[in-house]
N, C-alpha and C positions, 0 to 999 in steps of 0.2 A: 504493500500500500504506500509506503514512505515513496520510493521509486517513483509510482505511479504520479505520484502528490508530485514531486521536485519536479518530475517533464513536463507537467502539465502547466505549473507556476512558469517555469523558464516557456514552454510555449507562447504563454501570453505576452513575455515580455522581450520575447525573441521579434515578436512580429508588433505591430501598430495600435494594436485591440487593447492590450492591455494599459499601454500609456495612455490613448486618447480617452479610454474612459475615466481613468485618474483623474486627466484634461479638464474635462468636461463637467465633472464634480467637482473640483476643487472647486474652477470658474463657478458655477452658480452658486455653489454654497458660500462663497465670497463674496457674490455681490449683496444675497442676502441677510449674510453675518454681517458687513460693512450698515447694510440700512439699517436691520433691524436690532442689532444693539451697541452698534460705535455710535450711531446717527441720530437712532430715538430712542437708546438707550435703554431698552427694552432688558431686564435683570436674569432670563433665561435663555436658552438655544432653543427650548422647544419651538418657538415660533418660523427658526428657521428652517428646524425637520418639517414642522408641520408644510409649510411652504414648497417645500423642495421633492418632497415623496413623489411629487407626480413624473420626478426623472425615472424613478422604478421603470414604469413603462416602456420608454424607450430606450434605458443602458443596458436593463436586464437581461433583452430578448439578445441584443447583440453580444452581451458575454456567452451566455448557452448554447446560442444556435448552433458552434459550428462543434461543441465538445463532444457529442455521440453521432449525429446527424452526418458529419463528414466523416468519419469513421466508418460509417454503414457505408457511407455512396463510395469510398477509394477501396472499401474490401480491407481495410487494418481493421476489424472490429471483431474478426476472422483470429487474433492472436488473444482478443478478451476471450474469443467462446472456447476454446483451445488451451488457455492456460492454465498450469497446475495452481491456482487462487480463487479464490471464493468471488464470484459476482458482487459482493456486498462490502469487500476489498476495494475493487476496482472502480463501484460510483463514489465509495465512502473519498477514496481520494482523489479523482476527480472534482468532487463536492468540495471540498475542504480548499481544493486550489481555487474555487471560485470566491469563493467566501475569504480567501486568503484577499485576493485582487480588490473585493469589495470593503474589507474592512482595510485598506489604507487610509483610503480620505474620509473613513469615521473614523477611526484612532488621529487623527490629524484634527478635527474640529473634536474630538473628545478632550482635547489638551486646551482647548478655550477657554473653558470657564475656571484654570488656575489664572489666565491672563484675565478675564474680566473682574474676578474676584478684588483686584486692585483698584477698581474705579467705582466699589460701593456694593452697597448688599445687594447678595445675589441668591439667586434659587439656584441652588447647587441639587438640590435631591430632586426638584422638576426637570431639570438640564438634562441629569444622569439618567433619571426615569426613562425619557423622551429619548433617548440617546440608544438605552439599549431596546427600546420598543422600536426605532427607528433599526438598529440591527437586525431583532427579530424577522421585520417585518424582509428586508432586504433577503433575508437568509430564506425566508419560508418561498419568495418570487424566483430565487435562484435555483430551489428545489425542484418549482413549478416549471422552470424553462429545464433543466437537467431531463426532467421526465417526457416532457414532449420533445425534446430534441432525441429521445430515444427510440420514441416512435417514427419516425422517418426516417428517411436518406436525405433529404432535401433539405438546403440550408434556409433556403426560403421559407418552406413552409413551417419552418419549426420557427425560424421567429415571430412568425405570420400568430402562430396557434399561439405564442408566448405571450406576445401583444395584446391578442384578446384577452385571453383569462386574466390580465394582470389591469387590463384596463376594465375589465364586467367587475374583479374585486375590488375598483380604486370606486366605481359611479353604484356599486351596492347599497351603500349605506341612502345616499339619494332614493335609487330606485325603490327600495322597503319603505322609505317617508311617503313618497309619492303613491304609492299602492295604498298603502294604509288607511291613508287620506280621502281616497278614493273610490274604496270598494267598501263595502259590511260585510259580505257571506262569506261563509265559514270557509269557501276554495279557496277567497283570497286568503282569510286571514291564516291557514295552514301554509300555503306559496308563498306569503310574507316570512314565515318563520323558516322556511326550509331555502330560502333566499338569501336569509338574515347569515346562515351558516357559511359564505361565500363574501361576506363583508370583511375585505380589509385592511380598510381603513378607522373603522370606528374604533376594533380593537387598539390599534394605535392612538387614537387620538384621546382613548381612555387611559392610557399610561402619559401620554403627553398631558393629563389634564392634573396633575398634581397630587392624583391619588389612585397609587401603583394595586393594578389587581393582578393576583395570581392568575385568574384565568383566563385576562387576555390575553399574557406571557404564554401560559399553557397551549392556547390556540394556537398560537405559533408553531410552540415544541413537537407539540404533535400533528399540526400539518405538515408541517416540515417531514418530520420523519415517515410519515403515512406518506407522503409526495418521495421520497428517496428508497422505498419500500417498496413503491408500485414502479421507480425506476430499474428496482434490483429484479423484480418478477417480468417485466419488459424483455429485460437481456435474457434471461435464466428460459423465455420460453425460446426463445431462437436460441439459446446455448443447447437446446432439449431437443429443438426442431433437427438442428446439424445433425445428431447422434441421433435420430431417425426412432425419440419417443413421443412424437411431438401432440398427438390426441389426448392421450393419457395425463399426462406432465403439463398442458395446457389448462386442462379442468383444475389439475390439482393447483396451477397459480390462480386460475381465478378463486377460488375458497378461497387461498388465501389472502388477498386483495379485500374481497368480503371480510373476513375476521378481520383484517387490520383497519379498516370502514371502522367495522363496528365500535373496536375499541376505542378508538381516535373519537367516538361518538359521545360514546359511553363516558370517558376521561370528563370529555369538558361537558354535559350534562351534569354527571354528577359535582362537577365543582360548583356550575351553577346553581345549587342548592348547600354549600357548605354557607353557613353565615358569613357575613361580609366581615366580624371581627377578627375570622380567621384567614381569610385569603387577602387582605387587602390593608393598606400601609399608605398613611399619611405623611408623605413628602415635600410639604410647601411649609416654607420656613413659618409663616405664623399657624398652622397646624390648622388651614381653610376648610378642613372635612371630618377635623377630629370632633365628636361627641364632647362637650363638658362636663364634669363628673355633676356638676348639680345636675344638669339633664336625664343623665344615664338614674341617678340615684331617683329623679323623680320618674321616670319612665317605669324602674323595676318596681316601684311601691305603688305601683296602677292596680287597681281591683276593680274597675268597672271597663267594660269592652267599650272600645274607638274603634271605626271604622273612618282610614283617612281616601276618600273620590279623587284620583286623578283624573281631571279635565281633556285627557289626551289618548292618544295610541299608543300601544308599547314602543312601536317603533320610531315615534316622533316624541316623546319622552324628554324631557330635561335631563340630562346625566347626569349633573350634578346635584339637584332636586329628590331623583331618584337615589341616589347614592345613600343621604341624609334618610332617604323614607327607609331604608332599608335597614341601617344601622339601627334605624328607634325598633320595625317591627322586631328584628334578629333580639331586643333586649327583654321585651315582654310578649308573654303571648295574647295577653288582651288586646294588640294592636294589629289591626289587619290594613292591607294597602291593595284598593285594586283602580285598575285604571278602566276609565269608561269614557268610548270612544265617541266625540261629538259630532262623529255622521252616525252613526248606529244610533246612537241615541240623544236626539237634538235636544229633548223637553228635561232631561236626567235633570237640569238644577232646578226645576220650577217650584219644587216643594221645599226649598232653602231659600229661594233671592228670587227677587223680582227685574234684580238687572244679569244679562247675560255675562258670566266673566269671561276674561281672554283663555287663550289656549292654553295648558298647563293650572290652570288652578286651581286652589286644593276645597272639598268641603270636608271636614271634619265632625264627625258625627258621633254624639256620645248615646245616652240613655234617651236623655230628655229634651237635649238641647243641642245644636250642631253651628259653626262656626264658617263663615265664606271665607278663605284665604285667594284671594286675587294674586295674580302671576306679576304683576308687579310691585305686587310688594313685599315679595319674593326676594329682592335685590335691592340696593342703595343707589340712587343716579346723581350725578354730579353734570351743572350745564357746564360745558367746557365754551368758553367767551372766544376762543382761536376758532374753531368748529363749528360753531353756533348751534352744537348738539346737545343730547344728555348723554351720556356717558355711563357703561355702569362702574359703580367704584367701589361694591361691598357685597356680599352675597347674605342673607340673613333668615336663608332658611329655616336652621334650625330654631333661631329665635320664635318665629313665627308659628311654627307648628307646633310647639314645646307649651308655647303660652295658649294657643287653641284646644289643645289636650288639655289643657287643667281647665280652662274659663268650662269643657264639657263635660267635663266630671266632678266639677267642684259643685256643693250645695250652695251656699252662696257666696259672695263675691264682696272685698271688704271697700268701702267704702272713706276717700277724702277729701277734706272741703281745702278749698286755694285760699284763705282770708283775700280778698281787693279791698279798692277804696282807701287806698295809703299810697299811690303812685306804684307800687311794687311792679319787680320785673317778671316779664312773662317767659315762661319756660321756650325754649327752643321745641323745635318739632318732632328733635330724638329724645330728650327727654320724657316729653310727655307719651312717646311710644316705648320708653322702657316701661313708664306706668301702665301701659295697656299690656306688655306682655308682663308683666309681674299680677294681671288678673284685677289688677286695682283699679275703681271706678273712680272718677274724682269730680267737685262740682266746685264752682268761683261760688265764694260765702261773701258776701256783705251786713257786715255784722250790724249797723244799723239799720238793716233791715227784718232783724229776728229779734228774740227776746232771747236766745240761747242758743248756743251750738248746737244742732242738730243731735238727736241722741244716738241716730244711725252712722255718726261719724266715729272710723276706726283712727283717727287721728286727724291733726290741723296741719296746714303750711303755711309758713309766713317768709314770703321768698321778696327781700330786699324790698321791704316800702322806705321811700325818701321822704315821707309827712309821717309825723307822730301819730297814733291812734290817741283819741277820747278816751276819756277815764271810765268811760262808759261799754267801750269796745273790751278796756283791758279786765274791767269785772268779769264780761260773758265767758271771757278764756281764760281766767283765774279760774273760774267756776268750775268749767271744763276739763281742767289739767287736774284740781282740787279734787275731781271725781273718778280720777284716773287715766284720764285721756292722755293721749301721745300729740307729739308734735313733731317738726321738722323748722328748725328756726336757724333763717338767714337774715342776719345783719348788714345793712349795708354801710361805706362811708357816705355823710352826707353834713353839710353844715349845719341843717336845721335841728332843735332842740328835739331831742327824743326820748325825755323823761319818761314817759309812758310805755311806752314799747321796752323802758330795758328794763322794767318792773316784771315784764314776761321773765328774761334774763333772770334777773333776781328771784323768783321765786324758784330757780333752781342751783341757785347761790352763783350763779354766772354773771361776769361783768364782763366789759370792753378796756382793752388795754388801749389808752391815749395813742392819736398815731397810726401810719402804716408801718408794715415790718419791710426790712432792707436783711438781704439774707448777707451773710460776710464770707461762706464759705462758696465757691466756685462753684464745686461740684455738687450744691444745693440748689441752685438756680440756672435760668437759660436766657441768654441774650441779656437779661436785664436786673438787677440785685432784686426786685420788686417782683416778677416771676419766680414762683418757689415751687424746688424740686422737695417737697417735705419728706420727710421719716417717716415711714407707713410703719404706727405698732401695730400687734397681733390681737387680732380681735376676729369671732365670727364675721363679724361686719367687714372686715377687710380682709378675709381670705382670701379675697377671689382677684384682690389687686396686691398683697402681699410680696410676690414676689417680682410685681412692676413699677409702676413711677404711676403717680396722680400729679397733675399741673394744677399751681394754685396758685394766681395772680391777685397779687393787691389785696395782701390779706391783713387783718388785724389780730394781735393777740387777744386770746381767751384767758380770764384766770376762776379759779373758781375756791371754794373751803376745801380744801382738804379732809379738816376735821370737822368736817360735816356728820350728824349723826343720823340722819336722817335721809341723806341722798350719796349716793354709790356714782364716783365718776370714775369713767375709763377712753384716755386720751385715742385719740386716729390718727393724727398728723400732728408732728410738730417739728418745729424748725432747728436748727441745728446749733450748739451752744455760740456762735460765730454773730449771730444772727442781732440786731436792734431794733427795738420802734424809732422811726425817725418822724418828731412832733411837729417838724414845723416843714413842712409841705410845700411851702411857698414856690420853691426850688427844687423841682421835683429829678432832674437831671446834678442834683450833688449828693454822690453816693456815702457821702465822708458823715463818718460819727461825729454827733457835736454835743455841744453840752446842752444837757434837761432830753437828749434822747435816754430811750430804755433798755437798761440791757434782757437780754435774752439768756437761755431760746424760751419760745411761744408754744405755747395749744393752738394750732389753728382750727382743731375739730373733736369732737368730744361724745362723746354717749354721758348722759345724765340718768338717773334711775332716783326716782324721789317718794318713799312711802307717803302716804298722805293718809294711811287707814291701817289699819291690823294688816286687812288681805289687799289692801290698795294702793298697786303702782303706778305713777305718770313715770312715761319715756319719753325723751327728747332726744334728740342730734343736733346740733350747735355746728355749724356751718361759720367762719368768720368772713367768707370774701365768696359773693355773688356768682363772680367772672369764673369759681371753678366750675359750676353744672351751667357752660354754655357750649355750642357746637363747636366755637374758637379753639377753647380750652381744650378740649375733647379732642382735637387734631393733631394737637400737639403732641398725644399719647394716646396714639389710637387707641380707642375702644373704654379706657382704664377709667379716666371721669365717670363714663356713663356706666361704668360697671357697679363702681362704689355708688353711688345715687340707685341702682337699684336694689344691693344687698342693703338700703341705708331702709328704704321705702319697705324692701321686703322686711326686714326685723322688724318695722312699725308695724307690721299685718300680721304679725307672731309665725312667720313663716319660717321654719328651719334651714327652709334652702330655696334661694332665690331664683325664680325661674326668666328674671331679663335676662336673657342672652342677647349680648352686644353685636352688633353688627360687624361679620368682620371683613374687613378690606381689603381687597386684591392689591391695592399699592405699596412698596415696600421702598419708593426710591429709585431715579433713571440712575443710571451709568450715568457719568459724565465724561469725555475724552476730550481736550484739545484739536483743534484743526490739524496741527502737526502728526499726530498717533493715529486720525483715522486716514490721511494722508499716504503714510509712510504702512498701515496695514494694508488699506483698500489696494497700492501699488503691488506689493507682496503677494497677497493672495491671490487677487483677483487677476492679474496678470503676468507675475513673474513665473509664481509656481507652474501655472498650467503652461504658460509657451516654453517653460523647462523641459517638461513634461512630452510636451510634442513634438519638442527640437530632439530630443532622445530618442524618440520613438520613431521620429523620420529617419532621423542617424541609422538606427540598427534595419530598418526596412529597406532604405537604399544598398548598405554592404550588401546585406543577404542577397538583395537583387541582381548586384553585380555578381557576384560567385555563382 
């Protein structure tokens, strides 16, 4: 076999085939690599396999065509049927010098991403993913042209046959959308699926999507070998025909052709039924497809059956949507996931919504009560101002469905009033959506317009008013807190007198430190001393930011009794011993300590616990600076703001485990290169290498000719 391998290796590179192919890949993978991540910077390679797959088509049939195909037609195929070696020998190395030829210029762009790694985070595990799913895929097409170039003499027709079946695999995944779409009855929807097994591309583009499965890789392994298997029984029946057994010995290859069908069937069936915990591996550096342990732990403590409606076809499906449903079903068995398709069955939402949703949307259906999840909101959109598009920037499936499972199976639903009527500031429009997946209802209170805080209120917000409340206002929520009620209390700075409002403060022994804080230690702050990177303590309430960064701009210190006997405080954030209030403001660009500022470090956030009775506790959260729970802030560290804001809301609801799941973002960061770097690559790659390449390959093509 080694023998076999080395002639066959030096063939290609003896004659023009082998270089120009090189050629011709390195060329397009370079101009690709140049755009899409010297140019826009783009933090993975996947973009450019995904981009480039479509050379398969056309490289692949001309490296196979001539490797058995001309062999038959010159009569050398006569020394394969003839020699003392195994058939399974001779494609194995055959095979392997193909694959040799093809894995140069991807071991060549597989060496990229130590070079991008240097110009900013990169998805190195989606790169790799994509990289060896882009092998796979190469490896299983070379199998494919090996086998039909077995079957002829002609060099023609073997790449004629190779072109097709690689270009019916590349328009597969299209053509099962398109049918799906289009047909209802049961012939189609079988020929969709027995279609589906000839796709691909999709398996690739599920390992290029960030989260690696086992059994697309599989698909591969075993076409491949199933395709190099029916190349071996090919030869093996003209090795059989020569030696004059060739009726008998023919039957006996077709069986076996069948059995290996079968098993190759059989393999990737049964993987599609192993749970997706088992065969599949999240690879994108912010873990875009991992489950959250609150999620998983609220998933397995389901005792009432969910049924979650997909809006679509299996074969037009979300993959990434899908992924997420599968991982929840695979956790409990109370959850079931079937898709129902909106040509078969147009009217399916009419007894949930009165408005049609888009393609892909979920309804969520518990005992009593069932849930519209719409396909766009599904995802995060960002307008991009260059574009004049929306964009998507966050994927937030799980959030969405996570909080739809509980609002269906929850008895009821806890309820918070917003105090207004004080100028206070209005929540952004992610915050008030982690309120909705935390299950929490919430209503604006105007307090002079009640005689008392609602009794249905599971806690108060008082989010930055700039006007004092009445003395009138601050009784009805004494009253309220006095009775055990909870709160959520943010201070804002403001010059007006706010004697009132900080008697809230004070009934849980909490004051305002004079002053903003200016942090002194570097590594506490961003861009600005007045931007603070705080010290996240250990608390239930900040578990789930524990071990990342919360942005807290313009905050003021908190102090509170200690020896308080009657209220239980336990700090969230605090600033670093470096840290001062700086009192006089005037000058808000002099970072410099002065005299009558305050030293430090600060509470900038707090849990308060205040008995008020035998069996009667008020809870509070003390918040010092506004500008932390806004989308601004939130940017800055993705996700972490709005995470702590909902374990803050969730503790208020007596919740053990917070069900916002944050939104999380596809962005992690362009590359950035110099005009020089992508200059001095785009020359390199896209031109040097490959006319190296050709200039070699004419070289060695001309001698031979002359001799």
């Amino acid at each position: 076999m080694i023998a076999i391998y080395k002639r066959e290796v030096k063939s290609f590179f003896r004659t023009f085939i082998g270089w120009l192919y090189v050629a011709v890949t390195l060329f397009v993978m370079g101009i690709y690599f140049v755009v899409f991540n010297m140019l826009a910077g783009y933090p993975t390679i996947s973009y450019v396999l995904q981009s480039i797959v479509f050379l398969f088509i056309i490289t692949i049939p001309i490296l196979t065509m001539r490797t058995l195909a001309e062999e038959r037609k010159y009569k050398t195929d006569q020394l394969i049927l003839t020699a003392p070696i195994s058939v399974g020998k001779v494609v194995l190395g055959k095979y392997l010098a193909l694959v040799t030829v093809f894995a140069i210029p991807v071991v060549l762009l597989g060496v990229t991403p130590l070079f991008l790694m240097q110009a900013g985070t990169f998805q190195l595990g989606i790169s790799y993913a994509s990289l060896l799913g882009f092998f796979l895929y190469g490896c299983l097409g070379l199998a494919i042209g090996l086998f039909l170039s077995s079957l002829t003499e002609s060099v023609v027709i073997a790449s004629v046959l190779t072109f097709t079946a690689l270009f019916l695999g590349y328009i597969m995944s299209g053509l099962c959308s398109v049918m799906s779409s289009t047909g209802t009855s049961a012939v189609i929807k079988v020929l969709t699926k027995v279609l589906y097994c000839f796709d691909m591309v999709g398996r690739f583009d599920a390992l290029s999507g960030g989260y690696f499965q086992i059994e697309s890789a599989a698909y591969y392994v075993t076409c491949t070998a199933f395709a190099l298997f029916c190349t071996v029984q090919s030869i093996q029946k003209r090795r059989y025909a020569v030696a004059g057994r060739g009726i008998r010995k023919g039957v006996y290859s077709i069986a076996n052709i069948m059995f290996a069908a079968a098993l190759t069937i059989a393999v990737n069936l049964g993987l599609n039924y192993v749970p997706d915990q088992y065969t599949s591996l999240d690879v994108t550096s912010n873990k875009m497809f991992t489950l959250t342990e609150d999620t998983k732990q609220t998933v397995r403590n389901l005792s009432q059956d969910v049924t979650v409606y997909v809006l679509a076809d299996e074969a037009s499906r979300d993959t990434d949507l899908d992924k997420t449903l599968q991982q929840l079903k695979g956790l409990s068995k109370h959850i079931r996931v079937e898709y129902i398709s909106p040509v078969s069955n147009p009217k399916f939402y009419y007894k949930y919504t009165d408005t049609q949703p888009t393609g892909n949307s979920l309804i969520v259906e518990g005992k009593d009560s069932s849930v519209v999840i719409d396909y766009n909101d599904i995802y995060a959109y960002e307008f991009n101002y260059a574009t004049y598009q929306n964009e998507v920037t966050g994927y937030d499936g799980e959030g969405q469905i996570v909080s739809a499972i509980t609002r269906v199976t929850a008895d009821d639903l806890p309820k918070f009033y917003v105090v207004a009527g004080h100028s206070e500031l209005e929540f952004d429009e992610r915050f008030l959506n982690a309120l909705k997946k935390e299950n929490i209802t919430y209503e604006t209170l105007s307090l002079y317009g009640v005689d008392f805080v609602p009794e249905d209120a599971q806690g108060i917000i008082l989010n930055a008013p700039t006007s004092d409340y009445s003395a009138d206002d601050v009784d009805k929520i004494l009253k309220y807190l006095e009775q055990g009620g909870n709160a959520l209390i943010i201070p804002t700075w403001t010059d007006t007198s706010m004697e009132n409002f900080e008697q809230i403060l004070g009934f849980y022994g909490v004051s305002m430190v004079d002053g903003m804080i200016v942090e002194g230690d570097r590594s506490h702050y961003y861009q600005n001393p007045y931007y603070l990177f705080p010290s996240i303590e250990y608390d239930g309430v900040t578990e789930r930011v524990y071990e990342g960064t919360v942005f807290a701009p313009f905050a003021r210190g908190l102090t509170y009794d200690e020896e308080s006997g009657d209220t239980a405080y336990q700090p969230l954030l605090q600033t670093s011993d470096s840290a001062f209030s700086k009192t006089e403001l005037s000058a808000t660009e002099d970072f410099n300590k002065k005299e009558g500022d305050i030293d430090g470090p600060f509470v900038i956030a707090l849990k308060a616990e205040k008995m008020t009775g035998e069996e009667t506790v008020s809870r509070a959260f003390i918040v010092s600076t506004e500008q932390m729970f806004t989308a601004n802030a939130d940017d800055i560290v993705p996700g972490y703001n709005v995470k702590l804001f909902g374990s803050i809301m969730g503790s208020l609801a007596d919740r053990e485990v917070s069900l916002a799941v944050p939104v999380k973002y596809y962005e992690i960061g362009n590359l950035v290169f110099n005009a020089q770097m992508v200059y001095t690559v785009g020359i390199v790659w896209v031109f040097l290498l490959p006319v190296v390449c050709l200039v070699n390959g004419l070289v060695i093509w001309i001698r031979r000719r002359r001799k």
